[in-house]
DOTOR-590598 format. One line per field, with one value per residue: residue number from 1; residue in three letters; y, z, x of N, C-alpha, C in turn. Coordinates in steps of 0.2 Angstrom, whole numbers. Example, Ala and Ser with C-alpha at 12.3 -4.5 7.8 and 13.67 -1.06 7.14 Angstrom:
! residues 2
k	[1 / 2]
r	[ALA / SER]
n.yy	[-28 / -11]
n.zz	[39 / 35]
n.xx	[66 / 64]
ca.yy	[-22 / -5]
ca.zz	[39 / 36]
ca.xx	[62 / 68]
c.yy	[-16 / 0]
c.zz	[39 / 39]
c.xx	[66 / 64]
//
This chain:
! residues 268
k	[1 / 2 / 3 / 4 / 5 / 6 / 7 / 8 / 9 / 10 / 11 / 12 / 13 / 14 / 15 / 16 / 17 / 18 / 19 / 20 / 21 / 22 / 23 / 24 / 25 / 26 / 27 / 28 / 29 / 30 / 31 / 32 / 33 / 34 / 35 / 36 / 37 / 38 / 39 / 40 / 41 / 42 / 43 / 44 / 45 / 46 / 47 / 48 / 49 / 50 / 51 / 52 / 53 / 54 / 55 / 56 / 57 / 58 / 59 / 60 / 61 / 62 / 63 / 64 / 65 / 66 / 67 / 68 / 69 / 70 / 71 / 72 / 73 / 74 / 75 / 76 / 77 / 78 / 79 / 80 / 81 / 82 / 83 / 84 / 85 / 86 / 87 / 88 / 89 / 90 / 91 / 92 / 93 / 94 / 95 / 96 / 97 / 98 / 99 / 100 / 101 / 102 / 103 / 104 / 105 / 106 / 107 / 108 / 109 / 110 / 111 / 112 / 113 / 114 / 115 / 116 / 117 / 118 / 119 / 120 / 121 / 122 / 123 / 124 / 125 / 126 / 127 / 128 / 129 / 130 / 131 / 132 / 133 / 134 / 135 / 136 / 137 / 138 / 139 / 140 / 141 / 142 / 143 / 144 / 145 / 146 / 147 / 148 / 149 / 150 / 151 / 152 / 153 / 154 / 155 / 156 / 157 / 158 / 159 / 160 / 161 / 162 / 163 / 164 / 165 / 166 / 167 / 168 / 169 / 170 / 171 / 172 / 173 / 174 / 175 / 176 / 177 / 178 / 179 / 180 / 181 / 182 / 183 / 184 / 185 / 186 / 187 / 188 / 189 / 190 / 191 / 192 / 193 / 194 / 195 / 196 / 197 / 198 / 199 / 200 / 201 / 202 / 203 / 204 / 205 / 206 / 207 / 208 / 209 / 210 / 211 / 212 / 213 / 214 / 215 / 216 / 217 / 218 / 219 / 220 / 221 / 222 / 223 / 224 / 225 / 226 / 227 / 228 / 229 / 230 / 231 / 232 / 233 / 234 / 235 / 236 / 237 / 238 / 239 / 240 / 241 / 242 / 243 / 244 / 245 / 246 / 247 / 248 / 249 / 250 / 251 / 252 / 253 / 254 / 255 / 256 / 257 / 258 / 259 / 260 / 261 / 262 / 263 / 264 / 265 / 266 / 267 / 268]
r	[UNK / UNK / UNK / UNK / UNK / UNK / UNK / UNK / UNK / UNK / UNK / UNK / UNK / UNK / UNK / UNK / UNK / UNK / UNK / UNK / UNK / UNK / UNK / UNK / UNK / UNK / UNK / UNK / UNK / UNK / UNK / UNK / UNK / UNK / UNK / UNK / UNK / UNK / UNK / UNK / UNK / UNK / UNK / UNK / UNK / UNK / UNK / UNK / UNK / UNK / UNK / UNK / UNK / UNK / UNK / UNK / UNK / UNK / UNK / UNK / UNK / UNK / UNK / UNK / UNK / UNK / UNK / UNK / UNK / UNK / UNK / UNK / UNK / UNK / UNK / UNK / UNK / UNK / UNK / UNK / UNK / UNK / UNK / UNK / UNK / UNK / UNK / UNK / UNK / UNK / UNK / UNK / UNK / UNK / UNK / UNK / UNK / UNK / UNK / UNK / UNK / UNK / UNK / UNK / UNK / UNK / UNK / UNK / UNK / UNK / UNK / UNK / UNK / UNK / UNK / UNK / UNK / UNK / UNK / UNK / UNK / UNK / UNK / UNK / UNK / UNK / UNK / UNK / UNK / UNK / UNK / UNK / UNK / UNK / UNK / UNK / UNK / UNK / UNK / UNK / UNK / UNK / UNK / UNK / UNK / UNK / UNK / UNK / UNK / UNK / UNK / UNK / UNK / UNK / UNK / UNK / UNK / UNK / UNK / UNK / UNK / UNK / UNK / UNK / UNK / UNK / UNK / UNK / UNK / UNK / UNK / UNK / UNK / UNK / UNK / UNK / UNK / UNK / UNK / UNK / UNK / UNK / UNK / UNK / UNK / UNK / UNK / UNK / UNK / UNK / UNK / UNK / UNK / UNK / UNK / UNK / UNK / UNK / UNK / UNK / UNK / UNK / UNK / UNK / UNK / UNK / UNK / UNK / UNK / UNK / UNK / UNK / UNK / UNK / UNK / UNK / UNK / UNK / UNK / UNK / UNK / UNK / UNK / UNK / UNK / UNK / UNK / UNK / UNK / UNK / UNK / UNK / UNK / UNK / UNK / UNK / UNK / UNK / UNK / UNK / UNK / UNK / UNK / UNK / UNK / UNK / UNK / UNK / UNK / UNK / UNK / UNK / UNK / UNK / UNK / UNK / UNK / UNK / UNK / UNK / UNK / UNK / UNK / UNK / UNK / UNK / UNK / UNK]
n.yy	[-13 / -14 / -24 / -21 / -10 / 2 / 14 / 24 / 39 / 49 / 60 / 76 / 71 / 69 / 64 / 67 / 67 / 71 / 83 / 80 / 81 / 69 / 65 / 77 / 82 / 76 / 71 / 61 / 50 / 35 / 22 / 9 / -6 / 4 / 6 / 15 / 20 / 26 / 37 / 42 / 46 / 38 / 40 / 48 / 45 / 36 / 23 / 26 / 30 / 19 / 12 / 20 / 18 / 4 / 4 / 2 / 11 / 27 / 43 / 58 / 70 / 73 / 59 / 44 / 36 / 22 / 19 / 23 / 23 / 26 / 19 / 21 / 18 / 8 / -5 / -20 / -24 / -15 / -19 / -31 / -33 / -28 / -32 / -33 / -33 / -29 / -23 / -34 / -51 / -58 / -72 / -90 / -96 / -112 / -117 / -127 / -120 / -124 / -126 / -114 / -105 / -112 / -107 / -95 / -94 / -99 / -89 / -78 / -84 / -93 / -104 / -123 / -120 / -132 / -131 / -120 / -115 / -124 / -118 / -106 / -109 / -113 / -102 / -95 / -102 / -112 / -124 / -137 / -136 / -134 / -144 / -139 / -131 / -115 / -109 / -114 / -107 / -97 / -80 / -74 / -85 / -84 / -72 / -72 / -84 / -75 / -64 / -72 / -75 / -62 / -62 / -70 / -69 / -62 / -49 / -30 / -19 / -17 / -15 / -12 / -12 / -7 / -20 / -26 / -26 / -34 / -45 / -56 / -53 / -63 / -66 / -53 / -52 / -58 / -55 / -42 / -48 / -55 / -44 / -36 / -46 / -43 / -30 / -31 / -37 / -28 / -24 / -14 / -7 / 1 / 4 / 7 / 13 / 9 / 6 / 10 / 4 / -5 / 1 / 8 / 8 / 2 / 9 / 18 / 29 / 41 / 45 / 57 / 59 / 69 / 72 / 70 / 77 / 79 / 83 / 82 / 75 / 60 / 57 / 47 / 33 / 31 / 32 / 35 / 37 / 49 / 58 / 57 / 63 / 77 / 80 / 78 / 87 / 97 / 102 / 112 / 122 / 135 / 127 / 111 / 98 / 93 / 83 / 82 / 76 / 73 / 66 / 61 / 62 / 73 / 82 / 86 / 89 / 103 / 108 / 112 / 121 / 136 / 146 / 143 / 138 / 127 / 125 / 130 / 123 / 130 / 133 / 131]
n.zz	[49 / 35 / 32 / 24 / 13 / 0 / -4 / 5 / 14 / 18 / 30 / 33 / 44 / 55 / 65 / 78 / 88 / 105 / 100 / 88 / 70 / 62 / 53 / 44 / 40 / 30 / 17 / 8 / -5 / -7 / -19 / -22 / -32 / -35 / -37 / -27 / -23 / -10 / -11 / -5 / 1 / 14 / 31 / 27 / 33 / 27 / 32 / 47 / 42 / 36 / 43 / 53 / 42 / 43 / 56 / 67 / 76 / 79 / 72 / 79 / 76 / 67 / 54 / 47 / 38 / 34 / 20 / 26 / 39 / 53 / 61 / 76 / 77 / 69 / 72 / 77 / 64 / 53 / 53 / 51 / 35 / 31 / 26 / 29 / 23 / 32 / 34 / 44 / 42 / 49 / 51 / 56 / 58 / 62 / 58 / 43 / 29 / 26 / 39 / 45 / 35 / 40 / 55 / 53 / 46 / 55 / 65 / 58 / 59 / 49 / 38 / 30 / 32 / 27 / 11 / 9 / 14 / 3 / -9 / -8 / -8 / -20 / -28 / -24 / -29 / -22 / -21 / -21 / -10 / 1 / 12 / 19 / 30 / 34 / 37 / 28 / 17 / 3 / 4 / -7 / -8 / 5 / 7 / -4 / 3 / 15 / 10 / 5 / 19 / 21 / 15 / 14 / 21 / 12 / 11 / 8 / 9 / 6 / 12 / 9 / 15 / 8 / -1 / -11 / -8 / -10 / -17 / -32 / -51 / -55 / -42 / -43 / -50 / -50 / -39 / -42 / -53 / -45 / -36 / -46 / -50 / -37 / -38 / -52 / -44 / -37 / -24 / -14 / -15 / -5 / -6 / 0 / -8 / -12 / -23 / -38 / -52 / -53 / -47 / -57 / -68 / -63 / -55 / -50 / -46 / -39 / -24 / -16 / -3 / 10 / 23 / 28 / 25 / 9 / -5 / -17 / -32 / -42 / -56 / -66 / -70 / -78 / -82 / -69 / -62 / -66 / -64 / -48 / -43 / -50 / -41 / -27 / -27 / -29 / -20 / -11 / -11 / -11 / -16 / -20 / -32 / -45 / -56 / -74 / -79 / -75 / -66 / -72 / -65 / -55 / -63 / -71 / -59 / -58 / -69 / -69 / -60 / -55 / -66 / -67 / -75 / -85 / -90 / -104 / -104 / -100 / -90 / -100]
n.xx	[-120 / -110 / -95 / -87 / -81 / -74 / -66 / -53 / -48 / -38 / -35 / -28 / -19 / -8 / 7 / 17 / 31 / 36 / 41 / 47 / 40 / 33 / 25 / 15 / 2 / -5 / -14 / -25 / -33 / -39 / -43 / -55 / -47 / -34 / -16 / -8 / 6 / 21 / 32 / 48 / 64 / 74 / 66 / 58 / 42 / 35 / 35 / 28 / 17 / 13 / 10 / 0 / -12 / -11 / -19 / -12 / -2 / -9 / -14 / -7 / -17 / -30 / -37 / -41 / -53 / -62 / -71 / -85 / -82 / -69 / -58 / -61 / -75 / -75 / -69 / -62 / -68 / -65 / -50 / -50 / -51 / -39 / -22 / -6 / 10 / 26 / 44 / 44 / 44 / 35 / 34 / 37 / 51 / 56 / 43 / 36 / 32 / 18 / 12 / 14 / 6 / -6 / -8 / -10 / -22 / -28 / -31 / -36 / -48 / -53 / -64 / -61 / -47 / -38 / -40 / -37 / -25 / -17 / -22 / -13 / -2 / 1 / -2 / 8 / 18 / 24 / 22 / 25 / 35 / 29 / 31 / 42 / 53 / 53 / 64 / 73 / 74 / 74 / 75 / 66 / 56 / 55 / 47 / 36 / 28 / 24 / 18 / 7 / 2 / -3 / -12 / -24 / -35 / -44 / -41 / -48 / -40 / -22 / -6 / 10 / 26 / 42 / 41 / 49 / 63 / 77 / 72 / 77 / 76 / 66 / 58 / 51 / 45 / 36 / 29 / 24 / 15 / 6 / -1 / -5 / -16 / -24 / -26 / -35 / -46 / -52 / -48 / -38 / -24 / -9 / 9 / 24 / 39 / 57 / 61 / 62 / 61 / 55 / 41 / 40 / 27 / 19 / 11 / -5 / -7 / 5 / 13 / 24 / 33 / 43 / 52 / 41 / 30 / 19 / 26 / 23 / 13 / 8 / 0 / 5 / 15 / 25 / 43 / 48 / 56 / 61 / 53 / 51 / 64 / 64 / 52 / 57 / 67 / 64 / 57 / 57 / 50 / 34 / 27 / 19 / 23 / 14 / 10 / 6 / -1 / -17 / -28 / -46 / -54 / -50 / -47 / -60 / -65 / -58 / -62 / -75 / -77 / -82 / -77 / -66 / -50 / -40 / -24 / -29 / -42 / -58 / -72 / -86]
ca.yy	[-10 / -19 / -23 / -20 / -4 / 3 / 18 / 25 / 43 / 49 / 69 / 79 / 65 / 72 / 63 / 70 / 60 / 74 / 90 / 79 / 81 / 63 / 67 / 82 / 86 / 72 / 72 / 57 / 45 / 26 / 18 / -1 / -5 / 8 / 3 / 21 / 21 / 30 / 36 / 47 / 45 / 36 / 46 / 52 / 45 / 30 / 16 / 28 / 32 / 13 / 10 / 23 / 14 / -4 / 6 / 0 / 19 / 33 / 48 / 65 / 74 / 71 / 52 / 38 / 34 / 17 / 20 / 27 / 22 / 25 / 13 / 21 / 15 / 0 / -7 / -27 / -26 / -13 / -23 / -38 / -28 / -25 / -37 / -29 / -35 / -26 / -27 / -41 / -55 / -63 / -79 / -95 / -101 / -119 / -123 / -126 / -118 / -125 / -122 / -105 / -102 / -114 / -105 / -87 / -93 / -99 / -84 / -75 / -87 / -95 / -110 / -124 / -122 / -137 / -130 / -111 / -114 / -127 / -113 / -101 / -112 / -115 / -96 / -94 / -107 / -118 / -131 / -140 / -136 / -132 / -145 / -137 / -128 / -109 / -109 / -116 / -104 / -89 / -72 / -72 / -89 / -82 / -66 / -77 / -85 / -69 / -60 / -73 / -75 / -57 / -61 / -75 / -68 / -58 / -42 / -25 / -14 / -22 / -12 / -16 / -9 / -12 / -28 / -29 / -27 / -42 / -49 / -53 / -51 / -68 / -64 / -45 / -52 / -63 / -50 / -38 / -51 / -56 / -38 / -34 / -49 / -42 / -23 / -31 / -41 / -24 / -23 / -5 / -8 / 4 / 4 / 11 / 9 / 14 / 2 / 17 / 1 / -11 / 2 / 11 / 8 / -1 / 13 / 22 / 36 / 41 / 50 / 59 / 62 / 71 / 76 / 71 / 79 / 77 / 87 / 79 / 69 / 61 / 49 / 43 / 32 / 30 / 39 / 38 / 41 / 57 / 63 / 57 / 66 / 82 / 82 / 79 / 92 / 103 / 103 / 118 / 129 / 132 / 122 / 104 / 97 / 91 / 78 / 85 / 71 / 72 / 59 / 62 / 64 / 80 / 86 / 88 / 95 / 110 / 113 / 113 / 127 / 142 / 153 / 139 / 136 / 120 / 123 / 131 / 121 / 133 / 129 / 134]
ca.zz	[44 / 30 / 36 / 16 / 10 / -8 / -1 / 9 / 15 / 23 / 31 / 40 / 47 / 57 / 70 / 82 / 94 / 105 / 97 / 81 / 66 / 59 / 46 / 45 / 34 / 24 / 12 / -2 / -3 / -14 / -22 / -27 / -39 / -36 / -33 / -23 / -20 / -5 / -13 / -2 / 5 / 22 / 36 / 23 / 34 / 24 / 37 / 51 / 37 / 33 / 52 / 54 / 37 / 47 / 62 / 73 / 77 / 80 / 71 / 85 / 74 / 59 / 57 / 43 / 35 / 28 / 18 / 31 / 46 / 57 / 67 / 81 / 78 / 66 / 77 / 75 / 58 / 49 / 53 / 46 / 29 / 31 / 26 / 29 / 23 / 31 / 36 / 48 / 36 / 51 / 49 / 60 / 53 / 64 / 56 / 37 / 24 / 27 / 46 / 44 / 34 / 43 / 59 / 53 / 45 / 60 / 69 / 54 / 57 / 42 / 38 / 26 / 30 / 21 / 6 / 8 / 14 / -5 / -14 / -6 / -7 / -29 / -29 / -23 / -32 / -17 / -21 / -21 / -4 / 8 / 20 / 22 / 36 / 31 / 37 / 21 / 10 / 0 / 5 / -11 / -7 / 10 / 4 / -5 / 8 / 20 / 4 / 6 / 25 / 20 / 11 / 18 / 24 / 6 / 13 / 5 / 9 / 4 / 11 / 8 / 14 / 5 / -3 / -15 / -7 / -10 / -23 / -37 / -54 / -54 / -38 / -41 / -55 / -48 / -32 / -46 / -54 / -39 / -35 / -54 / -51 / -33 / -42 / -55 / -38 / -33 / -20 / -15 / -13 / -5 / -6 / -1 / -9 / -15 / -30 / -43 / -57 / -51 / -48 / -63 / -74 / -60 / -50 / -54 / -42 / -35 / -17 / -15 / 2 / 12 / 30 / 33 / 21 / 4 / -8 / -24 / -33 / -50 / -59 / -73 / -66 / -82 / -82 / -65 / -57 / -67 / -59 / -44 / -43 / -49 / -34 / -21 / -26 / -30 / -13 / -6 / -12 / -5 / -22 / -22 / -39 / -47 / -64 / -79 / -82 / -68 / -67 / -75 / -60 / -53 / -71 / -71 / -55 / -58 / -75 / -68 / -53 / -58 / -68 / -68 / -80 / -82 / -96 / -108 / -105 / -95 / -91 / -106]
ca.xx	[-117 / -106 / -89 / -81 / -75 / -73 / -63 / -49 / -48 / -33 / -38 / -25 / -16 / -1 / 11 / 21 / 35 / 36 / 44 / 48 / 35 / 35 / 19 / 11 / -4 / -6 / -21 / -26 / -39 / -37 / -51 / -55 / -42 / -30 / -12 / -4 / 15 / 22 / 37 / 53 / 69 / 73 / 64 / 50 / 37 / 33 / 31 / 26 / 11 / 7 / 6 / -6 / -15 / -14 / -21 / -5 / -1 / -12 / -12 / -10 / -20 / -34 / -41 / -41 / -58 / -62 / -76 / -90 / -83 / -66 / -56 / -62 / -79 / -76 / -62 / -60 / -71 / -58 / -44 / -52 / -53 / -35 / -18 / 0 / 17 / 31 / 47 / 45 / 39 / 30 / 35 / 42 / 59 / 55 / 39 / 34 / 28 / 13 / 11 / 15 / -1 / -13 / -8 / -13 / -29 / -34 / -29 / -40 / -53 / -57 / -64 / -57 / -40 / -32 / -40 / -38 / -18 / -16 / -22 / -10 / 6 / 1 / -2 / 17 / 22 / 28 / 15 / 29 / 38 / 23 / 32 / 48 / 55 / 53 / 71 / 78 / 69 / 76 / 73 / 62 / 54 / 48 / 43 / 30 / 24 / 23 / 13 / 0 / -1 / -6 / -20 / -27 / -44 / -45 / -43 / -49 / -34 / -16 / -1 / 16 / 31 / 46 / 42 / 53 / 70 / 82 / 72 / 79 / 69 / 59 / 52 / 49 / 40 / 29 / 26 / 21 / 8 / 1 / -1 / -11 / -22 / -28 / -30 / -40 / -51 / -55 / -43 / -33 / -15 / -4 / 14 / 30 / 46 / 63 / 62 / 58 / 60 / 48 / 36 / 37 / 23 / 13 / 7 / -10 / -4 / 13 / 13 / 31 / 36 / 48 / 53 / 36 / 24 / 16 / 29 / 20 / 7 / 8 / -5 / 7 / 19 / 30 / 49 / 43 / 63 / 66 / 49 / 52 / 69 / 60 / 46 / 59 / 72 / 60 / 51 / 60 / 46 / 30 / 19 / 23 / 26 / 9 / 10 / 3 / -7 / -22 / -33 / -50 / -59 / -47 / -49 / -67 / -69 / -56 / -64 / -81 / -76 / -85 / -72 / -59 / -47 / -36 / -21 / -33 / -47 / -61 / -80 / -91]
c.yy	[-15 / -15 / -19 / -13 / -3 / 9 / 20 / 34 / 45 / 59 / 71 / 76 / 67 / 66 / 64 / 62 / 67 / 80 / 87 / 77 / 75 / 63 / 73 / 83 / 83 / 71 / 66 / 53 / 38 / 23 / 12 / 1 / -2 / 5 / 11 / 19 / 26 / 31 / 44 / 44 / 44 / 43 / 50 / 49 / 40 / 25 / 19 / 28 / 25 / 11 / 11 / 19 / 8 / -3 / 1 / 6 / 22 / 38 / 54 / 70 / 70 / 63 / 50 / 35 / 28 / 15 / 22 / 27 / 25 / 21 / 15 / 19 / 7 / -5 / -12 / -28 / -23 / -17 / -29 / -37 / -29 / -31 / -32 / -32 / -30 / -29 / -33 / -46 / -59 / -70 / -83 / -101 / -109 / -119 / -121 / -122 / -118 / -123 / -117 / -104 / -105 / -111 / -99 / -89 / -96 / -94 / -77 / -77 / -91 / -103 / -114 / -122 / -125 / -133 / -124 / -111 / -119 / -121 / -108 / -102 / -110 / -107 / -92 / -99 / -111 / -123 / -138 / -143 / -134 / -136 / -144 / -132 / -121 / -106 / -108 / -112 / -97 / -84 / -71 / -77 / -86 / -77 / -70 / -80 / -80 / -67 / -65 / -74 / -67 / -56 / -67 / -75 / -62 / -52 / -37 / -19 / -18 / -16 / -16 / -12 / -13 / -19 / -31 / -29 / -35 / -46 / -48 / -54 / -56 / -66 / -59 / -45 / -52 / -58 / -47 / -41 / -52 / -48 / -34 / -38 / -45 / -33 / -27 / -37 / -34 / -22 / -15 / -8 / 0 / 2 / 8 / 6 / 14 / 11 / 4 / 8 / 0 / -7 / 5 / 7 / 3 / 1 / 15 / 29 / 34 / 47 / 51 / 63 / 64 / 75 / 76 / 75 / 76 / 83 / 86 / 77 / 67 / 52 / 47 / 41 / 31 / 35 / 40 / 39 / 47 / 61 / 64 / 63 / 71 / 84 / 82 / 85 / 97 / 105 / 107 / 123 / 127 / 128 / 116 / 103 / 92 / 88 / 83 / 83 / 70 / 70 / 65 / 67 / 73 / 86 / 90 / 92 / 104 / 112 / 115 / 119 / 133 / 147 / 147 / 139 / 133 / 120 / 124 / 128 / 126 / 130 / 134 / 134]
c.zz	[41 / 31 / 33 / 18 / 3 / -9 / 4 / 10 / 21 / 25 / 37 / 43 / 48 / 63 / 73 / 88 / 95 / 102 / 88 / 78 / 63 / 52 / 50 / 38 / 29 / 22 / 6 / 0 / -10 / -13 / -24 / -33 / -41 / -33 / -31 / -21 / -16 / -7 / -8 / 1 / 10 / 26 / 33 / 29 / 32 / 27 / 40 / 48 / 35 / 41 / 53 / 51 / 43 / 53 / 68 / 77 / 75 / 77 / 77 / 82 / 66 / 59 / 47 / 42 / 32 / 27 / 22 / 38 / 49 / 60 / 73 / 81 / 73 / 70 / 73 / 66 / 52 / 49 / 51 / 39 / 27 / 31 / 27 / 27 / 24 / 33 / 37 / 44 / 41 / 50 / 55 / 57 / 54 / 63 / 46 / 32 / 26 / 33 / 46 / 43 / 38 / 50 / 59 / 48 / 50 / 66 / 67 / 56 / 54 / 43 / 30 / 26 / 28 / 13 / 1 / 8 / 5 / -10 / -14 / -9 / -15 / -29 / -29 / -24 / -29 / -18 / -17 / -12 / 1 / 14 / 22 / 25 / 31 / 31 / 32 / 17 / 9 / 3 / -1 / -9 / 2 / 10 / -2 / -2 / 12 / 13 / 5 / 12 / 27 / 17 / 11 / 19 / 17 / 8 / 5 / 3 / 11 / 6 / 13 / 8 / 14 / 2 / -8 / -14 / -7 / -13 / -29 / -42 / -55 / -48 / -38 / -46 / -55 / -42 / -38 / -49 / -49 / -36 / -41 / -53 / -43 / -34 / -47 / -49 / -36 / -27 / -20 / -12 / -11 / -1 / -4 / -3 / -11 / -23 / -35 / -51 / -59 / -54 / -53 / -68 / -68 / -56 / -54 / -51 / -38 / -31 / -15 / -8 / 5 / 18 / 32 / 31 / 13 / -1 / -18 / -25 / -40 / -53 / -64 / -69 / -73 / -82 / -74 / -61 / -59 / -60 / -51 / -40 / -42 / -43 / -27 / -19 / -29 / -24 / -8 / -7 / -10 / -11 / -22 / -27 / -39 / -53 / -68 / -79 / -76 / -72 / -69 / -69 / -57 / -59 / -71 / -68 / -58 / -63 / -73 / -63 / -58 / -62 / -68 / -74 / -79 / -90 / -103 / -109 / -98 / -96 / -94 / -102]
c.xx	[-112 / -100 / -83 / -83 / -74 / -69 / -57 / -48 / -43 / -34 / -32 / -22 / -10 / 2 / 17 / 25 / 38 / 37 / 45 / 42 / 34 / 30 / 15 / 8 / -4 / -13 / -20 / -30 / -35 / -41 / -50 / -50 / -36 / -23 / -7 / 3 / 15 / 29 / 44 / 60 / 69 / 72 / 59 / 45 / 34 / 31 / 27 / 18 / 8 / 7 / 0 / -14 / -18 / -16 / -17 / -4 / -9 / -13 / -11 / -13 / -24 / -35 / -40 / -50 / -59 / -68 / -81 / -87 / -74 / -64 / -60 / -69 / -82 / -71 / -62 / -64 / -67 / -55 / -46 / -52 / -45 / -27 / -13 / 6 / 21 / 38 / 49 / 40 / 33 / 31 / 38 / 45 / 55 / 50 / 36 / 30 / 20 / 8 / 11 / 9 / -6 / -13 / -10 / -20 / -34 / -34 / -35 / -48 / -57 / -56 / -60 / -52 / -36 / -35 / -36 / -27 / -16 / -16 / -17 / -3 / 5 / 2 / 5 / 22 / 27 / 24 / 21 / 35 / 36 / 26 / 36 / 49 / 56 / 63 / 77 / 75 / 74 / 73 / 66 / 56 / 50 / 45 / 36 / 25 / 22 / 18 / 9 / -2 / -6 / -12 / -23 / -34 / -45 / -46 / -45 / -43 / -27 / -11 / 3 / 22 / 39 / 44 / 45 / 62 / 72 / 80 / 74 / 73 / 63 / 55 / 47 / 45 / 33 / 25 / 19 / 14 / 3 / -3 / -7 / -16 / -25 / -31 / -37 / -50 / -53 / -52 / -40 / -26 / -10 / 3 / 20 / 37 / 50 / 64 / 60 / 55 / 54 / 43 / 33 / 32 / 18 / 8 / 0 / -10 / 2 / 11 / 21 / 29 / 42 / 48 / 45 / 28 / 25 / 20 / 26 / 16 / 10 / 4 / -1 / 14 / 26 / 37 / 48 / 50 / 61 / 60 / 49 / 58 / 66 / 58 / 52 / 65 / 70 / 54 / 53 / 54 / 42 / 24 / 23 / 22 / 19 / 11 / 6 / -3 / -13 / -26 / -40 / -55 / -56 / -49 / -55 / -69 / -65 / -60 / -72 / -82 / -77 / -79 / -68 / -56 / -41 / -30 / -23 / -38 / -50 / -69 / -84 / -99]
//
């Protein structure tokens, strides 16, 4: 069976730590192309949710689909499929630029590593400083290098938590571009942040979370604070907060549901 993916299917996916709920009853899927934001206040769930994503964690309830299969019977082939930048950039301060990346595409596997690590460096615009000690490099500068030891073996599914803290805006520009050219490769990106800026207008869907569930959805990322503000302090009730604008495909189906009707549009 083919090892790609054109799909992501998140069903039911709950996590318990003991008595504390840390996600419960999360539902969404992300398609080629798509870039999903994970959006909520510290202690939403967001990392614990891109863990599950990079199959590092477990779900205790419900499972993670990557296009027909599960980790539990694609194992080492999902995770080939699959790049992460979090937190921890992964990196070693005492060795360069250069080392850095030819030590995880041989970790990856790949072949042509002098060629594959050059492209990577120009991509990050270190062409220049590939043999310097990651040591000396700015917070932005090795968030560059981290972002492509992340994509090194051109994975399928790109998450990224936090990756725009502490840079400033040339960086967060360059992330962003690098990030539209792997949407337009067919890639799915999902994201968590706090950086409403950034993300505004680059999302294709926003997932608002809180205490651990799905308080919201919204396919138009623009104005995408006020909404956001909206969905989370309006997530005391029991309907989470829907965008107006639903994607074409949501669209369809409601109008197509026998008897339905979607804001005065019903099916003729």
């Amino acid at each position: 069976m083919n090892s790609d993916f054109e799909r992501l299917a998140v069903v039911d996916v709950a996590r318990h730590y003991g008595r504390r709920k840390a996600l419960s009853q999360i539902n969404f899927t992300c398609a080629s192309g798509e870039i999903v934001g994970l959006l909520g206040p510290n202690g939403a769930g967001k990392s614990t949710l891109l863990n599950i994503l990079a199959t590092l964690l477990a779900p205790s309830i419900g499972r993670v689909e990557y296009g027909e299969r599960t980790v539990a019977d694609g194992g080492a082939e999902v995770r080939a499929r699959i790049g992460m930048l979090g937190h921890d950039l992964f990196l070693y301060p005492e060795l360069t630029a250069r080392e850095n990346l030819s030590f995880f595409a041989q970790l990856y596997g790949l072949s042509d590593i002098p060629t594959i690590v050059r492209a990577a460096l120009e991509r990050a615009g270190l062409a220049d400083r590939g043999d310097d000690f990651v040591s000396g490099f700015s917070r932005g500068m090795r968030q560059r290098v981290a972002l492509e030891r992340a994509l090194l073996h051109e994975p399928r599914l790109i998450l990224l938590d936090e990756p725009f803290t502490g840079l400033d805006q040339a960086s967060a520009s360059a992330l962003v571009a690098r990030l539209r050219e792997r949407q337009r490769a067919g890639c799915m990106v999902v994201v968590a942040t706090h950086d409403l800026d950034v993300a505004d207008g680059l999302l294709t869907r926003a997932i608002y979370l809180k205490n651990g569930r799905i308080v919201g959805t919204d396919t138009d990322s623009r104005g995408l604070a006020d909404r956001y503000r909206r969905a989370i302090n309006n997530s005391g009730g029991d309907k989470p907060f829907l965008s107006a604008d639903l994607s074409a495909e949501a669209l369809r189906a409601k109008v197509e549901a026998p008897g339905a009707k979607v804001e005065g549009l019903s099916k003729s």
